[in-house]
C-alpha positions in Angstrom: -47.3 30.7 -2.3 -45.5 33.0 0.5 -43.8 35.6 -0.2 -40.1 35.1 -1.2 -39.0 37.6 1.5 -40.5 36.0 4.0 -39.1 32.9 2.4 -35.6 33.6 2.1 -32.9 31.0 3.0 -35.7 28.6 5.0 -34.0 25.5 3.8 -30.8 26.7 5.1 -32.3 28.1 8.1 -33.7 24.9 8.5 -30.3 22.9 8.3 -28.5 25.4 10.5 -31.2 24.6 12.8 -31.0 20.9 12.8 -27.5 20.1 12.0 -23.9 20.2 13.9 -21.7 23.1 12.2 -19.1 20.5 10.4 -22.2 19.3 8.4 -23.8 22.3 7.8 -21.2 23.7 6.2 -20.0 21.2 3.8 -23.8 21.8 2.3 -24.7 26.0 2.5 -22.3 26.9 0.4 -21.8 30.4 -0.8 -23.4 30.6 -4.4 -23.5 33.8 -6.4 -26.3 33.4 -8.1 -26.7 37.2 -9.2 -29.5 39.6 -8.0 -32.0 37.8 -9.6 -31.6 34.3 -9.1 -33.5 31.5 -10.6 -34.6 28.1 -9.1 -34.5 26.5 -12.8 -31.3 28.1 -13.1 -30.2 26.4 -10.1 -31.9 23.2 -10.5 -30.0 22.7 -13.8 -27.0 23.2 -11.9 -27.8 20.1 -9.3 -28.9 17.8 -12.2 -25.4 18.5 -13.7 -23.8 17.9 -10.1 -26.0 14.5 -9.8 -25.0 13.4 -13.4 -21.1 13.9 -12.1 -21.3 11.7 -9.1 -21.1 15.3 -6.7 -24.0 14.2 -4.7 -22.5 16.7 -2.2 -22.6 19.8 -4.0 -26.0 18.6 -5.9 -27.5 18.2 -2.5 -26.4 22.1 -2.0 -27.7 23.1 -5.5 -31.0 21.7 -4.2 -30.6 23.7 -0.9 -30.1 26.9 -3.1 -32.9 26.5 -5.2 -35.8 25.7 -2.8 -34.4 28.8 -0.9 -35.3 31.0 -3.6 -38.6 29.3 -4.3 -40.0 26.6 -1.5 -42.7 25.6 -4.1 -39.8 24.4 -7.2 -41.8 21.1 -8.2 -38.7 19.8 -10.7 -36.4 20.5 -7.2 -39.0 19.3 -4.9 -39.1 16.0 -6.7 -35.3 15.8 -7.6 -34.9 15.9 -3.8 -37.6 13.0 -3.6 -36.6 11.0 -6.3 -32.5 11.0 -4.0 -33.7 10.8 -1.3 -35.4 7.2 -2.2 -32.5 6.2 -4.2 -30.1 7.1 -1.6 -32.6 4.6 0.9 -32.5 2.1 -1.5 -28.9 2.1 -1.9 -28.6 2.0 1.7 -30.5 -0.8 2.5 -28.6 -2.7 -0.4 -25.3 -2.3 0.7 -26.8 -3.4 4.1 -26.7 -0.3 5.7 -29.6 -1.3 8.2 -27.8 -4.0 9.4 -24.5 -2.3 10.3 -27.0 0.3 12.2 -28.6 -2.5 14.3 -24.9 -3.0 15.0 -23.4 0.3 15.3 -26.1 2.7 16.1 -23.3 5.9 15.7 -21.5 5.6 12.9 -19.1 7.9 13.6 -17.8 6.6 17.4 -17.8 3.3 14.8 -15.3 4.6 12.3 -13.4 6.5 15.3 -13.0 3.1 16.9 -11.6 1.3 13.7 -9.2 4.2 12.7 -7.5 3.3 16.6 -7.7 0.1 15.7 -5.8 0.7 12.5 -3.6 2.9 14.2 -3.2 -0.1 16.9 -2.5 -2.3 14.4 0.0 -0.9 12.2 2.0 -0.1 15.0 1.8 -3.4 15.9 3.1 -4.5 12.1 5.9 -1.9 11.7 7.1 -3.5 15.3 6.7 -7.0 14.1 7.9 -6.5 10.6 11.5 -4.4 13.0 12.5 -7.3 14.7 12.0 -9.5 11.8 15.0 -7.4 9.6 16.3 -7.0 13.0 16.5 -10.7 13.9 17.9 -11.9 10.1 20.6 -9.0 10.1 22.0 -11.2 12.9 25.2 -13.3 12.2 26.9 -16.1 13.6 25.1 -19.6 13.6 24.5 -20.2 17.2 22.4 -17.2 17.0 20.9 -17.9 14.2 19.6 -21.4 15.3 18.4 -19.3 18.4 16.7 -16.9 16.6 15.0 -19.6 14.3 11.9 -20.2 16.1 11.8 -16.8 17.1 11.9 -15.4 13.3 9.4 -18.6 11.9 7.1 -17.2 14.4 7.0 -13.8 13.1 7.0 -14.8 9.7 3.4 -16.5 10.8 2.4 -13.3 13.0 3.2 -10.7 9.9 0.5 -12.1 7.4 -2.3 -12.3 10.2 -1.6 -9.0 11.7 -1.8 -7.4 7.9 -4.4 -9.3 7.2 -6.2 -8.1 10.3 -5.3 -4.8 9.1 -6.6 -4.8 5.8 -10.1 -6.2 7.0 -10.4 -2.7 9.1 -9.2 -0.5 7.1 -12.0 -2.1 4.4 -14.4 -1.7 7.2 -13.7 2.1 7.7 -14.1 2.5 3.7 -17.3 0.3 4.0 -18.7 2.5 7.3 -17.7 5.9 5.5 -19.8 5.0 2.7 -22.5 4.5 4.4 -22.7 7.2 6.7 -22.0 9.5 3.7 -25.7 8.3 2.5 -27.2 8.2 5.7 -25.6 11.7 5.6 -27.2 12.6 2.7 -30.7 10.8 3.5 -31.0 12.9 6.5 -30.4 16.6 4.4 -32.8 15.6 1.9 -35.7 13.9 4.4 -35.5 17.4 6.3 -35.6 19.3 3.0 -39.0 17.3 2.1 -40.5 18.0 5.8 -39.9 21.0 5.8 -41.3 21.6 2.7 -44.6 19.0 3.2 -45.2 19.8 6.6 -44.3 23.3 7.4 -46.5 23.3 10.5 -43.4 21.0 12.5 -41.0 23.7 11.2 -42.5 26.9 12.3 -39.1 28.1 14.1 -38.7 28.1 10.5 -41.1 30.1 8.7 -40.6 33.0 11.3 -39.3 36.3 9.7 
């Protein structure tokens, strides 16, 4: 085993490395684990994380932990044991369907949130001249208005229902890139671990 001087923070050195900043910093969080710290200290932490649904901040337990000792086997195979959990649950919830799709998640959810923006813009107008139309008295312009206000009374329902789909789309999307998300941290933490030699930016002092 190397020493633990030479090893300090190589996971997170390794995710600072490999990861844009608004990722990397939703998992190296700033523990105070003491002057002393413990990886089965630490490791009971993540388990308690995983066993509350925080896959986030477990993920950063498990960061924490193989920083202070690379060679943590109960870490080591919590990561492992996610990480193909995580794969299966991604290619359940057909996650490598949507990527054959959409190979960026993220320009995919950007596009859908315009969408949604489009589209309830679109609804609020609608849904305006609707109240606006039926606030309008006298009966010659009512009967002109009739057609007019049937039509909308059609166009509402479709346009909410176009906007409900994507809005379920985004939730759908999110979820998955949150795993992908996750898949990605813990596949580097494994590497980096396993095959040290590709990493060796990372084991410098």
């Amino acid at each position: 085993m190397q020493n633990k001087a030479v090893l300090n923070k190589l996971i997170s050195k390794a995710v600072q490395g490999t990861f844009d900043p608004q990722v990397t910093k939703r998992y190296l969080r700033a523990f105070n684990f003491g002057p002393d710290p413990k990886s089965d200290d630490i490791y009971a932490m993540a388990l308690k994380f995983l066993n509350q649904g925080e896959t986030e901040i477990c993920v950063s337990y498990i960061i924490a932990s193989l920083d202070v000792e690379k060679d943590h086997n109960p870490t080591f195979h919590l990561a492992k044991t996610m990480l193909f959990s995580l794969s299966e649950e991604f290619e359940k919830s057909g996650g490598q369907l949507y990527k054959q799709k959409h190979a960026d998640f993220t320009k995919y959810i950007q596009l859908l949130e315009k969408n949604v923006a489009k589209l309830e813009s679109e609804l609020m107008s609608s849904r305006n001249t609707l109240k606006q139309l039926e606030g309008e008295t006298g009966f010659l312009q009512k009967m002109k208005n009739k057609s007019k206000i049937a039509e909308l009374n059609n166009q509402i329902p479709e346009e909410n229902e176009k906007l409900d789909k994507n809005k379920k789309e985004i939730k759908k999307v999110s979820y998955l890139s949150q795993i992908e998300e996750y898949t990605k941290i813990l596949s580097l933490i494994l590497e980096v671990i396993t095959f040290p030699s590709r990493y060796s930016w990372v084991y410098k002092a």
